[in-house]
Structures are given as structure tokens and as C-alpha cells.
C-alpha positions as CSV (number, residue, x, y, z in Angstrom):
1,X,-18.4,-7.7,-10.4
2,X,-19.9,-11.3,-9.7
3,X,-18.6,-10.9,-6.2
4,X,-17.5,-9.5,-3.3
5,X,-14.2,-9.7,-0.9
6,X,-15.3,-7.7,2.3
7,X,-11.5,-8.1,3.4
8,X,-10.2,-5.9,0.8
9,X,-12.3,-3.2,1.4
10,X,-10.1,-0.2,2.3
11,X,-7.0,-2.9,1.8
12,X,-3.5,-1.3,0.6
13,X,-2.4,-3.1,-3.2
14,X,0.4,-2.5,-5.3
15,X,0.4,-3.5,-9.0
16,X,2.7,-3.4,-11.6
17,X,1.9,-2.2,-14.6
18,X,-1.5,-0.8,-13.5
19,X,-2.8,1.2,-16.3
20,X,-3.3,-0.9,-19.4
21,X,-4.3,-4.2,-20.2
22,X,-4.7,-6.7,-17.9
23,X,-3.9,-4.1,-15.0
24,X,-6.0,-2.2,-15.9
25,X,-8.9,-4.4,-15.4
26,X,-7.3,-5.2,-12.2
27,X,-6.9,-1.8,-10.7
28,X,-10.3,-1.4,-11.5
29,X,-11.5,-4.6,-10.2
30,X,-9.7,-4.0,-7.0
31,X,-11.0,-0.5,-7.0
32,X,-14.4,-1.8,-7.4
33,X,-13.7,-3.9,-4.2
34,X,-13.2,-0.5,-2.4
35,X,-9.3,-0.4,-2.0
36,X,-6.6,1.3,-1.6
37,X,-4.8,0.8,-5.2
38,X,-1.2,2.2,-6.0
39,X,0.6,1.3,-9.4
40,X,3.4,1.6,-11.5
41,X,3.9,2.0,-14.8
42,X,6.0,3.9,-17.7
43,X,3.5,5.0,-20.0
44,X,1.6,8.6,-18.7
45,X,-1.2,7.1,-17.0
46,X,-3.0,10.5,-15.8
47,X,-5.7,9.8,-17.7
48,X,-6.9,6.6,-16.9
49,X,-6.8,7.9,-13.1
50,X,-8.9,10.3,-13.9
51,X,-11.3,7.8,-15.2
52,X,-11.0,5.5,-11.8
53,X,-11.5,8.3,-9.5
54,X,-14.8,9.8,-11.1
55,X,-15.9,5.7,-11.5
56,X,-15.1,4.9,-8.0
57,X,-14.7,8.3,-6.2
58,X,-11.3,6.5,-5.2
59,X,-8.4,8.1,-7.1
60,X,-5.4,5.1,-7.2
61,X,-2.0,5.9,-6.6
62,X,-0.2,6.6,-10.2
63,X,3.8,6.3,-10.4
64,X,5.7,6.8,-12.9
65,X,8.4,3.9,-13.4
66,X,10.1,1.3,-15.2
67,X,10.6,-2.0,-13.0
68,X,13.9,-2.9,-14.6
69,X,15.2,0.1,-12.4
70,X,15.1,-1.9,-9.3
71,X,15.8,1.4,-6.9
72,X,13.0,3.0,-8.5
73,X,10.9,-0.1,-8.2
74,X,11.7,-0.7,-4.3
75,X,11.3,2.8,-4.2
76,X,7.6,2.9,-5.4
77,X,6.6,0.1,-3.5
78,X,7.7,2.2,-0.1
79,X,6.2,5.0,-1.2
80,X,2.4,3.4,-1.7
81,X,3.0,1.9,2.0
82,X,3.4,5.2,3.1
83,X,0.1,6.5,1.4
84,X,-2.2,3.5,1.8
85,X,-0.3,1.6,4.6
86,X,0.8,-2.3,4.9
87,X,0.1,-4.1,1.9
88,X,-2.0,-6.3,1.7
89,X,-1.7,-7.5,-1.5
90,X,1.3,-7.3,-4.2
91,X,0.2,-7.7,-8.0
92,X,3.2,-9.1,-10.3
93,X,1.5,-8.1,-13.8
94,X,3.8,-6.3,-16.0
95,X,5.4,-8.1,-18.8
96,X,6.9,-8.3,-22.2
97,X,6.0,-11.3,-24.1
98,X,7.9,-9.8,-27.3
99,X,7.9,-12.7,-29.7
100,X,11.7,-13.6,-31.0
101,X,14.0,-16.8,-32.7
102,X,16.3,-18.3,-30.4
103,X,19.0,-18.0,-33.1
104,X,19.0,-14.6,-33.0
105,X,19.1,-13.8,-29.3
106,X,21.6,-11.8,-28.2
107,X,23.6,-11.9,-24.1
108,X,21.9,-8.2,-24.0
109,X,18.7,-9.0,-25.1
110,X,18.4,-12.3,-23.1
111,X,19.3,-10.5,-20.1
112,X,16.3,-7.2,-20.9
113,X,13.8,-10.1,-21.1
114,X,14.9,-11.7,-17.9
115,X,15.2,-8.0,-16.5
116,X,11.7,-7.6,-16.9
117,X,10.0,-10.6,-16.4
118,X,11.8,-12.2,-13.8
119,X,14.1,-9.9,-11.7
120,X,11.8,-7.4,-11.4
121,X,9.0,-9.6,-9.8
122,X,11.3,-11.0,-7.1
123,X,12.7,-7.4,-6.3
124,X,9.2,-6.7,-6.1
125,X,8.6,-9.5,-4.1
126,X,11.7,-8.5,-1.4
127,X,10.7,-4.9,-1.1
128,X,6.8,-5.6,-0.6
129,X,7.3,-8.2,2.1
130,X,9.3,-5.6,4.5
131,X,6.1,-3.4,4.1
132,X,3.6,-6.1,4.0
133,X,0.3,-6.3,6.3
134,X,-0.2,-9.5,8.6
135,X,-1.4,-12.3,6.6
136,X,-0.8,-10.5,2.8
137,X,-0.5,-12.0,-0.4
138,X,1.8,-11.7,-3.5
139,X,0.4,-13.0,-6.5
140,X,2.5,-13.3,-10.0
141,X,1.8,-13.4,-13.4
142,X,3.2,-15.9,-15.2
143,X,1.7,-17.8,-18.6
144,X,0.5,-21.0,-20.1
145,X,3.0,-20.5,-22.5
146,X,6.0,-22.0,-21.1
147,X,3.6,-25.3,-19.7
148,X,3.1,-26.4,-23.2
149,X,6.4,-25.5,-24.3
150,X,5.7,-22.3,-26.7
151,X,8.2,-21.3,-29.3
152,X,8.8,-17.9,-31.1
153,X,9.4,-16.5,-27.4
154,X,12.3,-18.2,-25.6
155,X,13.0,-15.2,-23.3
156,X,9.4,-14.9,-21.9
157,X,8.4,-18.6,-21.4
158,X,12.1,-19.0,-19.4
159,X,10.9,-16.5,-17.1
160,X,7.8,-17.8,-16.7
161,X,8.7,-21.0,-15.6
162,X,11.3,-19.0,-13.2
163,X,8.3,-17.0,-11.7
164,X,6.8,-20.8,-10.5
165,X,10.2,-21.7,-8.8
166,X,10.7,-18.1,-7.6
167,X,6.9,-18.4,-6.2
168,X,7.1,-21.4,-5.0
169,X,10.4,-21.1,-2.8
170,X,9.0,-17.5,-1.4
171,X,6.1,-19.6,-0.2
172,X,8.3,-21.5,1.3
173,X,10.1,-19.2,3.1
174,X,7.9,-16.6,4.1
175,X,4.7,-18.9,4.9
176,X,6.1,-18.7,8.9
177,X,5.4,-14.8,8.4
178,X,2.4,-15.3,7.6
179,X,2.9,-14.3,4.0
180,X,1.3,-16.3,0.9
181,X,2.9,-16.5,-2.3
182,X,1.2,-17.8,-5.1
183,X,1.5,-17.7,-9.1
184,X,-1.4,-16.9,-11.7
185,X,-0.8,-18.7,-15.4
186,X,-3.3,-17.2,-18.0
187,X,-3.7,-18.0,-21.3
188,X,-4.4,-16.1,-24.5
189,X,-5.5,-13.3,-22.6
190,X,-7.0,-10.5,-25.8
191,X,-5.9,-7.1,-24.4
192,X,-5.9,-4.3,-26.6
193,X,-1.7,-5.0,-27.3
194,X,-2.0,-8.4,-28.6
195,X,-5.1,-7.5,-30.9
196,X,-2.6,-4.6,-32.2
197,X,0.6,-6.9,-32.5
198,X,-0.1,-10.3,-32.7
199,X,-3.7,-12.2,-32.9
200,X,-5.3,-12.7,-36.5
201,X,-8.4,-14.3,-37.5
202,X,-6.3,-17.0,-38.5
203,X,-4.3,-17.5,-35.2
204,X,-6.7,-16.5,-32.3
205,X,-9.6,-19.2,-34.5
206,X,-7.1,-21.3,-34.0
207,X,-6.2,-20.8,-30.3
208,X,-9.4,-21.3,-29.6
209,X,-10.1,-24.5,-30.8
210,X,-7.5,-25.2,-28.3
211,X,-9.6,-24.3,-25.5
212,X,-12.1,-26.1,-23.9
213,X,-14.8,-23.2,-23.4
214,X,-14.2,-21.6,-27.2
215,X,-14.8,-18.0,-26.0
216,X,-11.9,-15.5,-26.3
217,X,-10.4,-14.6,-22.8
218,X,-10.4,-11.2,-21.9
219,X,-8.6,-9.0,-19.3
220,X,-11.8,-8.8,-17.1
221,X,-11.3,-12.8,-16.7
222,X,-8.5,-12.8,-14.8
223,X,-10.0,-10.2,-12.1
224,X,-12.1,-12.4,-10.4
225,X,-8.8,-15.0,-10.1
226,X,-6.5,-12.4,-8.6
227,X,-9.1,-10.9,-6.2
228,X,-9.5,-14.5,-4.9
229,X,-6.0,-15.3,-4.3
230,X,-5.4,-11.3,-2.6
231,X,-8.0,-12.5,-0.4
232,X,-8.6,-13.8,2.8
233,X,-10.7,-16.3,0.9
234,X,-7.8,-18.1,-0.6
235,X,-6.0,-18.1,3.0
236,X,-4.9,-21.4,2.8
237,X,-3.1,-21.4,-0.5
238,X,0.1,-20.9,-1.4
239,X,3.4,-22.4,-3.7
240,X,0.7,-22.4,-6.4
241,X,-0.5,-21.6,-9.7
242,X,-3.9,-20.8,-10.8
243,X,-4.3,-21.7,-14.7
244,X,-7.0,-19.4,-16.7
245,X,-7.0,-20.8,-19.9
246,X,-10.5,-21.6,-20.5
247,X,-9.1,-25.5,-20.8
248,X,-5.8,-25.3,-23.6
249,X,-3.5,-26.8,-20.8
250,X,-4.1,-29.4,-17.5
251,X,-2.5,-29.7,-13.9
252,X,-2.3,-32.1,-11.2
């Protein structure tokens, strides 16, 4: 932890996708940060609970769920309001970045991508601000990937740059609530999945001669980001998106 946000201490957050990967770094960095954590996820998670709750002495909220079952997914978010109380912070992080050819894309396939790793967030998004805290944040995951146009993955970088619209318009409308809305675009971020599935020598040596700072990015990188923008700290920000990419693409 390279630092600390006294206003999430004892803070409600919601994250999707909470137990592996990149969530999982964040449930534990929010954890570390001494709040209130509920997640979702499909996979069994019991264990990696476990594992917070004898780290922190803070057990976080595991339930079971797919966010493509929008009921459920509303559902879930009620439900950690009721245990931790208003939110103040809604994490966006489950995705499926499946790699695919546009050729072969199929109206049912197009529409589980878009299912998701765009419907989901804003359903998200709707349920979390009825239960939000004065002055909360929503922060969503997006990628570098559709800024510099990536192929192989048509589905996932469409939705991406959906999640900046979506993010920016929610700013929009719910900044008079008091309710900040911002967007967080990674890049090659080396979770245990990608290692698995994707990433060679040959292709993450070459991603990183793309980046400016020629370290592979891990999950723990984007912690310190997303506490930021859940914070107070970041009070004044919103409509945006944070790029972590260690320098592949630029903004502004």
C-alpha cells in the first residue's frame, strides 16, 4: 500500500467480479483501506474470503452471481447496501475480453459480449445509484484496446468505447446528485488468465516495447488508480478516463 484514503475507511464498495484477477487485487486493496467490501462473482470464491478475512480480520461480502442476469445483479447490489450500508463506491471490473474474427461473429454471440461488458455495467450503474452514499463514486473498467483500435476482439473494444459514452453521460446526469462517474482504461494488465490464454514471450516482449515504462503491468497497478478515483481525493473528477498503460497510448 503506498497510501492511504482515510475516507474509505469503514466505506461500503461493491465490485464486480471480486475474486480473481484484477478484483482481486482490488478487494484486497480496498480491504487494506479498512472497508466494507461486497462482490460478485460466478466462480466459488469461499476460499479467497477466507484468505481476506484472516489478512484483514475483515471478511468481504461473497455472492454468488453472473451479471448478465440483471435481476440477480440489481439484486446483489441491494443486498451489500443492506449489509454494509450506502455505497460509497461501485467498481465495474468484470469482463470478457475473449479474442474473436469479425467474420465469424454471430447476432448471439455479439449480443453475450455486449451482455457482459456493457449492459451489465450500466444496470449496475442504475441499481447502485438508488442505494448510493452522498457524494459516491462509480468507477468502470474499460481498456486501451479500443483507443488504438485493436483487432481480434471486435465485441470487447465496442463495449469499451460504449463504457466512455455510458460514463460520460451518467456524469452528466447524476453530477447534481452529487454522484461521480468516471471510467478507468488499462492496458496489458498480466493477471493470471491472460498468462494462461493469451501472452507469450513473443507477444507480451512485444507489448512492451510499446510502453513507455517497459515493465509488465500487473493487477496491483491498477489499485492505487481506483482507490483514488473511489475517493474523496478525486472529488472533483468526473466524465473521465484514467489511462494505465505505462505509456502505449496518449490523451488530451
Amino acid at each position: 500500500m503506498t497510501a492511504t484514503f482515510h475516507d474509505l475507511t469503514g466505506a461500503s464498495v461493491f465490485i464486480t467480479g471480486g475474486g480473481n484477477g484484477i478484483g482481486a487485487a482490488l478487494t484486497d486493496g480496498f480491504l487494506t483501506q479498512g472497508a466494507k467490501v461486497a462482490f460478485v462473482g460466478r466462480s466459488d470464491a469461499s476460499a479467497f474470503v477466507d484468505q481476506m478475512a484472516a489478512k484483514h480480520a475483515n471478511r468481504p461480502l461473497f455472492i454468488p452471481c453472473d451479471i448478465t442476469d440483471t435481476d440477480a445483479l440489481q439484486d446483489a447490489i441491494a443486498k451489500a447496501a443492506d449489509a454494509h450500508g450506502p455505497l460509497k463506491a461501485l467498481v465495474n471490473n468484470a469482463a470478457n475480453d475473449a479474442r474473436h474474427e469479425a467474420a465469424t461473429i454471430t447476432p448471439a454471440y455479439w449480443d453475450e459480449m455486449q451482455a457482459v461488458n456493457l449492459k451489465a455495467y450500466f444496470f449496475a450503474c442504475q441499481k447502485a445509484a438508488t442505494v448510493m452514499a452522498p457524494q459516491g463514486a462509480m468507477i468502470n473498467f474499460s481498456s486501451i484496446s479500443y483507443l488504438f483500435g485493436a483487432a481480434g476482439m471486435i465485441g470487447y473494444t465496442t463495449a469499451n468505447a460504449g463504457i466512455t459514452g455510458m460514463t460520460r453521460s451518467l456524469a452528466r446526469e447524476w453530477g447534481p446528485r452529487g454522484i461521480r462517474v468516471n471510467a478507468i482504461a488499462p492496458g496489458w494488465v498480466f493477471t493470471e488468465k491472460q498468462e494462461t490464454m493469451w501472452a507469450t514471450p513473443k507477444t507480451k516482449a512485444a507489448f512492451l516495447e510499446r510502453q513507455c515504462l517497459p515493465e509488465p503491468i500487473m493487477p496491483a497497478d491498477m489499485v492505487g488508480p481506483v482507490l483514488f478515483l473511489a475517493s474523496d481525493a478525486s472529488r472533483m473528477m468526473t466524465g473521465q478516463v484514467m489511462v494505465v498503460d505505462a505509456g502505449v497510448v496518449t490523451t488530451g
